[in-house]
C-alpha positions in Angstrom: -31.3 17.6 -11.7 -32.0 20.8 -9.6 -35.5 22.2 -10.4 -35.6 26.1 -11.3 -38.2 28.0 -9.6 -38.7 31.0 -11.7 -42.3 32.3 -10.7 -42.1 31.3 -6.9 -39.0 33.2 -6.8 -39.5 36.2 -9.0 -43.0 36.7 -6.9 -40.8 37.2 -4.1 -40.5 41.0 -2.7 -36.5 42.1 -2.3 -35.4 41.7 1.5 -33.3 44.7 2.4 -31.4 44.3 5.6 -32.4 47.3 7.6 -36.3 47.0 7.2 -39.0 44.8 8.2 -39.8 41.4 6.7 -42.4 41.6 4.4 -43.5 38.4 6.1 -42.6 35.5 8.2 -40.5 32.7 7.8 -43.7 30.3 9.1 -45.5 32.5 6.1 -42.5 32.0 3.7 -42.3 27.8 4.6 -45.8 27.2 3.8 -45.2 28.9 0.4 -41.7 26.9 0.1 -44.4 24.0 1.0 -47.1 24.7 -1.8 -44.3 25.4 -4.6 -41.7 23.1 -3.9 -40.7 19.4 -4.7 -41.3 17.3 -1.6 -37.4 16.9 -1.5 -36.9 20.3 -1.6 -38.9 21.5 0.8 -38.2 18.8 3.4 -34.5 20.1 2.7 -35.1 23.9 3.0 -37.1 23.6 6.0 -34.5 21.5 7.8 -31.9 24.0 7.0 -33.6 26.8 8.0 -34.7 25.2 11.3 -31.6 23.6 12.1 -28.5 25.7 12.4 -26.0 23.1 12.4 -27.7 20.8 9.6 -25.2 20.1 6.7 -26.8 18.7 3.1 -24.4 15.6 2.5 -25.2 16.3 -0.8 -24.5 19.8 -1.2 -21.0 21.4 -1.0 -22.3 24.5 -1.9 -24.3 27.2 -0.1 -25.5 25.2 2.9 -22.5 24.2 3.5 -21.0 27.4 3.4 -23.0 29.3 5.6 -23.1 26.4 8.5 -19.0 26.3 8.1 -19.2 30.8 8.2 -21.5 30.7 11.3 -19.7 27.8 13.4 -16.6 29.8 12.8 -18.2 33.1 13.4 -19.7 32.2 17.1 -16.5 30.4 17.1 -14.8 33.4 17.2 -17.2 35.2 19.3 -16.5 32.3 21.9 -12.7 32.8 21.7 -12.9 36.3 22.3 -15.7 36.1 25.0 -13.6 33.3 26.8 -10.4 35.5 26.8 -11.8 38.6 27.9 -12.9 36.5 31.1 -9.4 34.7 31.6 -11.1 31.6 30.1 -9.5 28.5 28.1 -11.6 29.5 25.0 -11.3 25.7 23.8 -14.1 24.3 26.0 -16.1 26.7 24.2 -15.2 25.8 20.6 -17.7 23.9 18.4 -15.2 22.8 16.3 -11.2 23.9 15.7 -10.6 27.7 15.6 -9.9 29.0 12.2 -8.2 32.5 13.3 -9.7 33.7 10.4 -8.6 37.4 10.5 -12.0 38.6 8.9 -14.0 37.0 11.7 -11.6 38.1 13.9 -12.0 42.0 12.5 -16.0 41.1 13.1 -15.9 40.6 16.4 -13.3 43.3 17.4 -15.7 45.7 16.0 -18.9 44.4 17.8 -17.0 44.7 20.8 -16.3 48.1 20.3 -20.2 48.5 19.6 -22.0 51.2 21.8 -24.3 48.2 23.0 -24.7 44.5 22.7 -27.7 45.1 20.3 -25.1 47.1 17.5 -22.8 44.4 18.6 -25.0 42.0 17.3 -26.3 43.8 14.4 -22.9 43.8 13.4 -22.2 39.9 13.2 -25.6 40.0 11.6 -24.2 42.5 8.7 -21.2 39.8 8.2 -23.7 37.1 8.0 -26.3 39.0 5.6 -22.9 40.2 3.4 -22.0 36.4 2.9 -25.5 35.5 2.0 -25.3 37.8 -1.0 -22.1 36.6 -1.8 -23.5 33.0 -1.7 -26.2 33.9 -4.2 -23.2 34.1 -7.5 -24.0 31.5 -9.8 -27.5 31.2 -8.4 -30.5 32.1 -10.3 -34.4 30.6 -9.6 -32.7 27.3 -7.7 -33.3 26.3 -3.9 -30.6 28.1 -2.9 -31.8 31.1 -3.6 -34.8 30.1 -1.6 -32.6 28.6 1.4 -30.4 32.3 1.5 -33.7 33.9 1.0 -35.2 32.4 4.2 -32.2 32.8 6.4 -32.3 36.7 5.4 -36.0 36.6 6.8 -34.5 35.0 9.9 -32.1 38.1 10.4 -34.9 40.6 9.7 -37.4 38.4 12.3 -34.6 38.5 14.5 -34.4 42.2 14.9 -38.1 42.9 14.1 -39.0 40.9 17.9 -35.7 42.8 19.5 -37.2 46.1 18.5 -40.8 45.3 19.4 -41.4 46.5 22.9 -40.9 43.7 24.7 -38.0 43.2 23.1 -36.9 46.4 24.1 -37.6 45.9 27.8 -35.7 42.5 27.5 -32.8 44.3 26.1 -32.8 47.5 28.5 -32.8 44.6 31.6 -29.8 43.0 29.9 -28.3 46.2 29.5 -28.4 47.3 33.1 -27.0 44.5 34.6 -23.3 45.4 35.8 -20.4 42.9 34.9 -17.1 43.3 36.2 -14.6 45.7 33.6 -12.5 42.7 32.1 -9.6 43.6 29.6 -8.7 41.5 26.5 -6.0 38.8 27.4 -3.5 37.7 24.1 
């Protein structure tokens, strides 16, 4: 039987995509730590640190998002691959889906005026699932695993706007790659 946890997860401020954590994810585990089951928490933590990890046990939510971001950096992959006259196969973590929404995702990121709206684009798709993953879902770990992998988007962007983030990313930026076009 899954074990609600209704004051954990009401005490829990609303993550909003374009603002700062209101914490860690280190900050949020050792909550997860003091307020979940064992099992729980063992399970949550190695989702959240392990992208690829898949719950045997779980069809749901965990499985959803691995299966969305393989395809998704699938996708990326493909399209990366073909711009540079590439067999985009040796690059696949698993069999292309040609899903046409992914697809649509990564044509726009492309079209991004930088790699950082680029990215902040793939990481719009990836927050929009995550609320779509929370139907059905109410005080459950679930909402605790979607909950720590939307603190892992907002960490993500928090370090790339921090200066040295910034300096990383205006070094990236600069570097001159040869015009390649987009081969069917």
């Amino acid at each position: 039987m899954k074990r609600a946890y209704y004051y954990f997860i009401a005490s829990l401020p609303v993550l909003k995509y374009d603002e700062n954590p209101p914490f860690s994810l280190e900050e949020f585990l050792r909550d997860c730590l003091r307020f979940l089951s064992k099992e729980d928490y063992r399970l949550i933590d190695k989702l959240l640190r392990d992208e690829d990890f898949q719950n045997k046990k779980d069809k749901g939510v965990s499985q959803a998002w691995v299966e969305f971001n393989r395809d998704l950096r699938n996708e990326i992959a493909w399209y990366r691959a073909k711009r540079n006259r590439k067999d985009p196969k040796e690059f696949l973590r698993k069999e292309r889906t040609g899903d046409s929404y992914l697809t649509e995702i990564v044509v726009q990121a492309s079209k991004a005026a930088d790699p950082l709206a680029g990215e902040r684009i793939f990481d719009a798709a990836r927050w929009q699932l995550l609320d779509g993953l929370l139907t059905a879902h109410y005080f459950d770990r679930e909402i605790l695993f979607v909950y720590g992998l939307k603190l892992k988007i907002l960490e993500r962007f928090q370090k790339l706007n921090s200066p040295q983030g910034q300096a990383a990313f205006d070094e990236y930026k600069n570097i001159v790659l040869p015009e390649l076009s987009l081969v069917s």
